[in-house]
Z-matrix of the N, CA and C atoms (Angstrom, degrees):
N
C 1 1.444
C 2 1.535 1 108.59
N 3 1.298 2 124.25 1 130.60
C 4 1.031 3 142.85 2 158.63
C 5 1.790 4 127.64 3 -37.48
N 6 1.513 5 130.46 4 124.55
C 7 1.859 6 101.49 5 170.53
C 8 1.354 7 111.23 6 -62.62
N 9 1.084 8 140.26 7 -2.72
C 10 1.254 9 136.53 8 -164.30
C 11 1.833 10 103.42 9 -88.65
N 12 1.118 11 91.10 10 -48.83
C 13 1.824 12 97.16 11 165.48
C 14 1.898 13 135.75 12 -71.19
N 15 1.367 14 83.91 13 -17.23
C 16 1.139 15 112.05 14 172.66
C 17 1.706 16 115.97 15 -65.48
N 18 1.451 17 88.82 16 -40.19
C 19 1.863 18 108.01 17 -163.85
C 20 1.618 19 81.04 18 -100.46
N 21 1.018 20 143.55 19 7.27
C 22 1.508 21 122.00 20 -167.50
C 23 1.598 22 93.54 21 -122.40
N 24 1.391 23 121.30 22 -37.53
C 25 1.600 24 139.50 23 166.25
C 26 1.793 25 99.12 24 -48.50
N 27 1.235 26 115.48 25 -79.72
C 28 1.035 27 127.37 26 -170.38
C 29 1.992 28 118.05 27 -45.65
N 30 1.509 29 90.37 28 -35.87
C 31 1.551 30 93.62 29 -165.55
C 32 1.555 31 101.77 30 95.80
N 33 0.980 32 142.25 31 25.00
C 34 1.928 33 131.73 32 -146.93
C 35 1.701 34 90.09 33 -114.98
N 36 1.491 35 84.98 34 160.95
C 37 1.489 36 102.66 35 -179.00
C 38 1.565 37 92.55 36 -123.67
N 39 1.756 38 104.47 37 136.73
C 40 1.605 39 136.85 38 179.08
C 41 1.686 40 100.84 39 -63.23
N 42 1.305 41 116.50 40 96.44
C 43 1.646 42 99.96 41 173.29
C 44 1.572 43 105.19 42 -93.94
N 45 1.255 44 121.71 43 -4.76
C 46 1.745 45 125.90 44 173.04
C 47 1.596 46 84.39 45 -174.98
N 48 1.182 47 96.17 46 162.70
C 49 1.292 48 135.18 47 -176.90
C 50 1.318 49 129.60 48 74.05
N 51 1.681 50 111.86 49 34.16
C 52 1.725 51 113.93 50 174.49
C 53 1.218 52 126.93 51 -44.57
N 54 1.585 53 108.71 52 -30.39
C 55 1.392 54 125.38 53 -175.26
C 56 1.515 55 114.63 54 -80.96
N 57 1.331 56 114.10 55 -0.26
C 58 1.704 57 116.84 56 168.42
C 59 1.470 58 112.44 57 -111.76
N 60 0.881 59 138.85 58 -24.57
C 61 1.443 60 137.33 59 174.68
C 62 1.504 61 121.89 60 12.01
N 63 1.551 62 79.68 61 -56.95
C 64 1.788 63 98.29 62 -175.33
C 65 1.590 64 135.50 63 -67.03
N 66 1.838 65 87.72 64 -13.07
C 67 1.543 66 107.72 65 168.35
C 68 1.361 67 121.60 66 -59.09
N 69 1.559 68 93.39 67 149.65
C 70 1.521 69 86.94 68 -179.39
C 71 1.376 70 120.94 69 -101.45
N 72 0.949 71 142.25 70 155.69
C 73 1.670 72 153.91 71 -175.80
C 74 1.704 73 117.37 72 -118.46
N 75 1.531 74 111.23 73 105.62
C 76 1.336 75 120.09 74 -160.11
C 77 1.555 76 104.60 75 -64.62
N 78 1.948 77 108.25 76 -53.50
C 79 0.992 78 127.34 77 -159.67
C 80 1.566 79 115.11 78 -127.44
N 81 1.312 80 125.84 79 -144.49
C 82 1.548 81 131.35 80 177.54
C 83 1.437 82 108.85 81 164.35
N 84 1.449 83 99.96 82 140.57
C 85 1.725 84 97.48 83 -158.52
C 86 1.556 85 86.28 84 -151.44
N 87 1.474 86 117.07 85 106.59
C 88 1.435 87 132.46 86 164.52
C 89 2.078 88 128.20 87 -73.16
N 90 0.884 89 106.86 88 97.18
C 91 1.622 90 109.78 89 -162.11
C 92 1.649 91 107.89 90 -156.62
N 93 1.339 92 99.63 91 137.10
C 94 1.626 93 114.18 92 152.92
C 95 1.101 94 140.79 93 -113.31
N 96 1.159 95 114.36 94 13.26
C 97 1.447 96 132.66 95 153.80
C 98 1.871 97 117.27 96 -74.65
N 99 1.010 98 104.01 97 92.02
C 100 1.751 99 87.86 98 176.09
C 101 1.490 100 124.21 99 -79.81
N 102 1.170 101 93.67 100 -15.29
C 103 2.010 102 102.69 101 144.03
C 104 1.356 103 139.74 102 -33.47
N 105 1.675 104 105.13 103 -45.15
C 106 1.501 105 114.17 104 179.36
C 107 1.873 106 100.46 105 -99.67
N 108 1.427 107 102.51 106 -37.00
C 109 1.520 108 103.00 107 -178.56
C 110 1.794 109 101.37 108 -51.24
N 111 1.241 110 126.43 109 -29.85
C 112 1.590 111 130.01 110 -170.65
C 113 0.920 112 102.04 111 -74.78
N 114 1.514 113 133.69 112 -47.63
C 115 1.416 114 149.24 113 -150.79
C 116 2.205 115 115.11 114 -107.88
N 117 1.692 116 86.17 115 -24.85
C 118 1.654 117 87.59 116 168.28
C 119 1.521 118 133.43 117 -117.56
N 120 1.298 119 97.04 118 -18.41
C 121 1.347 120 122.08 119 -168.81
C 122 1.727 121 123.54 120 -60.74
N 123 1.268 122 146.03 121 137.53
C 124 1.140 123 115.95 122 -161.29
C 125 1.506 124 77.34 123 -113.94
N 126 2.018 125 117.89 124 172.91
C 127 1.384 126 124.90 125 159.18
C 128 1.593 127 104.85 126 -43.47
N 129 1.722 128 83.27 127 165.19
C 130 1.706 129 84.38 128 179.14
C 131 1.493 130 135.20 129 77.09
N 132 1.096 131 87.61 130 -41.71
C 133 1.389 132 96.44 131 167.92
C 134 1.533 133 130.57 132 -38.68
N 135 1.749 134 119.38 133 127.58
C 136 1.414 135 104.99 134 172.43
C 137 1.298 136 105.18 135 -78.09
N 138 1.550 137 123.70 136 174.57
C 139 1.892 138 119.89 137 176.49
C 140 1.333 139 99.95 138 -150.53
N 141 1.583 140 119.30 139 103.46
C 142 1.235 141 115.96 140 167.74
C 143 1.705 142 120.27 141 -87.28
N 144 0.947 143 109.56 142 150.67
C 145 1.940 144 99.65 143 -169.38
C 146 1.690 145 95.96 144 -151.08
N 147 1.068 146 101.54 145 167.25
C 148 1.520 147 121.02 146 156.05
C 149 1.242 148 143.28 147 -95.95
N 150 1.767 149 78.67 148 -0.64
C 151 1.679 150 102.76 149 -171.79
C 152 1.595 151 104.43 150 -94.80
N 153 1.709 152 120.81 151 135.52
C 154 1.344 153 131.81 152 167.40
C 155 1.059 154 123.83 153 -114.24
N 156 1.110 155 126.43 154 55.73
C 157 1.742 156 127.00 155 -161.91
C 158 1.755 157 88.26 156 -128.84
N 159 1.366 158 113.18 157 172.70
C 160 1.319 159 143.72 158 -179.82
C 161 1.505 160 99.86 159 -70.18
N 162 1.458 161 120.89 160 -35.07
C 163 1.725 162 99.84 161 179.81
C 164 1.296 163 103.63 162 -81.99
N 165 0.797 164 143.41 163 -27.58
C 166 2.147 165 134.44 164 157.94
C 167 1.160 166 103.06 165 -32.31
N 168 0.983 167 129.65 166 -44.57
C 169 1.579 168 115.25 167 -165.18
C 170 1.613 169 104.23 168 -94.61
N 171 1.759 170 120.38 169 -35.19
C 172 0.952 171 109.72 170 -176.95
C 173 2.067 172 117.26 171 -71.15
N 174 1.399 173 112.45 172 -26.39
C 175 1.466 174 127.18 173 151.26
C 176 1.730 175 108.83 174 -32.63
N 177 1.417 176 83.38 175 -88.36
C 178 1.870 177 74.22 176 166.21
C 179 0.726 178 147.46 177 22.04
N 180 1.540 179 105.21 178 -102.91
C 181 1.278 180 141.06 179 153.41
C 182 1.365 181 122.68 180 -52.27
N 183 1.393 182 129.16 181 -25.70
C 184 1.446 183 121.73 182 166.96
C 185 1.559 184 113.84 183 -80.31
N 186 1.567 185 120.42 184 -37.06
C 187 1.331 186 111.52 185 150.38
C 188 1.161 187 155.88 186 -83.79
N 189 1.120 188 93.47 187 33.34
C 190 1.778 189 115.56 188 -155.96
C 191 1.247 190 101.26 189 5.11
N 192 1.854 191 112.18 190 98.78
C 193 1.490 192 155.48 191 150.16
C 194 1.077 193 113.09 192 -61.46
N 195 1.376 194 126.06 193 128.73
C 196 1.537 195 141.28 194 156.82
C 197 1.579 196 109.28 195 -20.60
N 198 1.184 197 96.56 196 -85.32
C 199 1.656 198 151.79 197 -168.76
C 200 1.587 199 111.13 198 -137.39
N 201 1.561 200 98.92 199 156.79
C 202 1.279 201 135.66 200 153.79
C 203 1.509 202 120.80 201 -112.43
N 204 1.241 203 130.26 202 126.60
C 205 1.525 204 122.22 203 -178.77
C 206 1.958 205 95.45 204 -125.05
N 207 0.910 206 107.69 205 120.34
C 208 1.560 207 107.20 206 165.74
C 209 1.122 208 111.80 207 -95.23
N 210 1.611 209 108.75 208 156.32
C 211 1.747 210 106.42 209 -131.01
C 212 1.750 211 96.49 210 -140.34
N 213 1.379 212 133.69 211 122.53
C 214 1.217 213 110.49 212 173.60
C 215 1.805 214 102.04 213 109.06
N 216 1.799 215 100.24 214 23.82
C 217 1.756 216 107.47 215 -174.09
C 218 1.762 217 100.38 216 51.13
N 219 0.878 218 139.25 217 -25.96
C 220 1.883 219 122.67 218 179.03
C 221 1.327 220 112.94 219 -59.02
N 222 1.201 221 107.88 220 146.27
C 223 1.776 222 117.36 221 -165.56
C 224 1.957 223 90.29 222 -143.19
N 225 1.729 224 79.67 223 146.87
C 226 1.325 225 76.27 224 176.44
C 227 1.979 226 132.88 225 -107.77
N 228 0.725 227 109.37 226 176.98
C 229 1.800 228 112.19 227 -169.34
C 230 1.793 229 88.33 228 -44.83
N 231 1.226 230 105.48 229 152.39
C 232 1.929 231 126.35 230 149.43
C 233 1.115 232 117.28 231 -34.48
N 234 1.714 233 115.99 232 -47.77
C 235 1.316 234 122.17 233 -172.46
C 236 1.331 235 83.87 234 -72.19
N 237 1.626 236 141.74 235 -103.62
C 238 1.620 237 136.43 236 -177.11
C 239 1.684 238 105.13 237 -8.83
N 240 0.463 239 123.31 238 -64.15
C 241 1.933 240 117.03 239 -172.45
C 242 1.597 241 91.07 240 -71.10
N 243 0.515 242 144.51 241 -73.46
C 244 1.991 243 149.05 242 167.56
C 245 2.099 244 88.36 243 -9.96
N 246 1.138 245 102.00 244 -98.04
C 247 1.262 246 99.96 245 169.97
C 248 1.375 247 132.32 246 -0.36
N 249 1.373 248 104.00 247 -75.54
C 250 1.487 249 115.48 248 -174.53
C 251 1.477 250 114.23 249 -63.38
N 252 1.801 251 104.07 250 -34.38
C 253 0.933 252 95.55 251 -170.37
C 254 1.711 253 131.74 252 -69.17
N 255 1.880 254 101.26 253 -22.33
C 256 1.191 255 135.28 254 160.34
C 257 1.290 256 140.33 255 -40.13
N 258 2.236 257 101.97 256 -25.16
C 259 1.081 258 110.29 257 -175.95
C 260 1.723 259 97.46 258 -144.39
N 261 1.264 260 115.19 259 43.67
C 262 1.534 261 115.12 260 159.35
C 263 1.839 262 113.28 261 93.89
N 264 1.353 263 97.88 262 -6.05
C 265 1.460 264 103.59 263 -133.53
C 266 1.834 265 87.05 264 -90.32
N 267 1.758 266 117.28 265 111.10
C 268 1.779 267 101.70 266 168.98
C 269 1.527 268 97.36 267 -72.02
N 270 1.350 269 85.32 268 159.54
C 271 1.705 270 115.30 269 172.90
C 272 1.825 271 114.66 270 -130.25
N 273 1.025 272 114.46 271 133.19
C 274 1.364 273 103.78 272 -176.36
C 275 1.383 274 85.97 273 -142.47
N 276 1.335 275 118.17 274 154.85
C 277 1.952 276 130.76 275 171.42
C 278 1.775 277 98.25 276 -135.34
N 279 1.517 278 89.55 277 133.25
C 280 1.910 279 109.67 278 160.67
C 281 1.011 280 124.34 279 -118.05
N 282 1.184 281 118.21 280 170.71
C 283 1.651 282 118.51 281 -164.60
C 284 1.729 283 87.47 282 -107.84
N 285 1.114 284 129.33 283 7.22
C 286 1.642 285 115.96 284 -168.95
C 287 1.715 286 79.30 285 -89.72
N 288 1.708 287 113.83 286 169.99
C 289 1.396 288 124.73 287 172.38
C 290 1.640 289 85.44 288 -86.30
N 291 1.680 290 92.28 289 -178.09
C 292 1.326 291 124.06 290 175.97
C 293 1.171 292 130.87 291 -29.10
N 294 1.754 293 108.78 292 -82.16
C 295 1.218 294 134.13 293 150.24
C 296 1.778 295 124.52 294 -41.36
N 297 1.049 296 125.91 295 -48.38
C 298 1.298 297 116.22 296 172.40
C 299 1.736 298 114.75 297 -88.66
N 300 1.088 299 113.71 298 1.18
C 301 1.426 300 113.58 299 156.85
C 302 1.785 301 114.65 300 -82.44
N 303 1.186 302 100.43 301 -27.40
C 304 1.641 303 105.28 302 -170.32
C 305 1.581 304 94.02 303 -97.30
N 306 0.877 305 133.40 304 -31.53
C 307 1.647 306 137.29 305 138.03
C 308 1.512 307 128.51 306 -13.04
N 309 1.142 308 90.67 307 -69.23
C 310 1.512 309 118.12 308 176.14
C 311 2.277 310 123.57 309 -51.62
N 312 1.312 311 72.36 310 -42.64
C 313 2.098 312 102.05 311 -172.40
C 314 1.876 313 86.70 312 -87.41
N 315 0.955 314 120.54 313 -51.41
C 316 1.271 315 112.37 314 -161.29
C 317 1.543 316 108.39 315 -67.70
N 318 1.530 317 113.64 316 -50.78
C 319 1.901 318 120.78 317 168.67
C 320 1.351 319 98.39 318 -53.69
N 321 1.298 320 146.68 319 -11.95
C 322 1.433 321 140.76 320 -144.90
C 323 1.881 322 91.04 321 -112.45
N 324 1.200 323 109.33 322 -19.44
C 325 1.820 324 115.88 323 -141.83
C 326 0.710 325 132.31 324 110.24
N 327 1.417 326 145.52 325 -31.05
C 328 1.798 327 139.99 326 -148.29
C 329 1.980 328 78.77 327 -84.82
N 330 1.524 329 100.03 328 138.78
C 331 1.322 330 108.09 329 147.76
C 332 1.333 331 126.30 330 -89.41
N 333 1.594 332 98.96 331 155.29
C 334 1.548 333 94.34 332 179.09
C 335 1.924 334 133.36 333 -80.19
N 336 0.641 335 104.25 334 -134.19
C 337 1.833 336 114.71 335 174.53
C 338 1.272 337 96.14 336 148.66
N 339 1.648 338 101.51 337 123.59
C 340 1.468 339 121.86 338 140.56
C 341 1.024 340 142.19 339 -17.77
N 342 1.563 341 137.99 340 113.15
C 343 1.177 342 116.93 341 -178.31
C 344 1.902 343 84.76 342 -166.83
């Protein structure tokens, strides 16, 4: 699956990464623990969360993540989008919760992964 379908599935708005769209996304792994996302998560991976803090992005980036989608309409500070934007990383936020966003990708195709 494409980010572009991803953001079109979701309903989501591009807060960085217009210029990847076209990437592809193997998997998708819904979690707020960035504990297990470190420890379960495979590359590639998209990661939708609820979480907006600076270790989301730094996760990310240590697993080299698809995407980030924030989940639950919350968006995060300038500085957080500043960040991501600094290190490659798209970010997209929906107003669907957790579960029916990871709902949504999965009826669509995206497989899941554990985490």
């Amino acid at each position: 699956m494409k980010l572009r379908e991803v953001r079109d599935i979701l309903e989501a708005e591009v807060l960085v990464g217009e210029d990847k769209l076209d990437e592809d996304v193997p998997r998708a792994c819904g979690c707020d623990l960035m504990s297990d996302v470190l420890a379960f998560t495979m590359e590639r991976s998209l990661l939708l969360t609820g979480l907006t803090n600076a270790q989301v992005i730094r996760t990310a980036e240590m697993n080299d993540l698809s995407a980030v989608v924030f989940v639950r309409g919350k968006k995060p500070c300038e500085e957080i989008i500043e960040m991501a934007r600094e290190r490659g990383i798209p970010l997209f936020w929906t107003r669907y919760p957790l579960y029916e966003a990871c709902g949504r990708l999965y009826q669509a195709g995206l497989k899941g992964h554990v985490c």
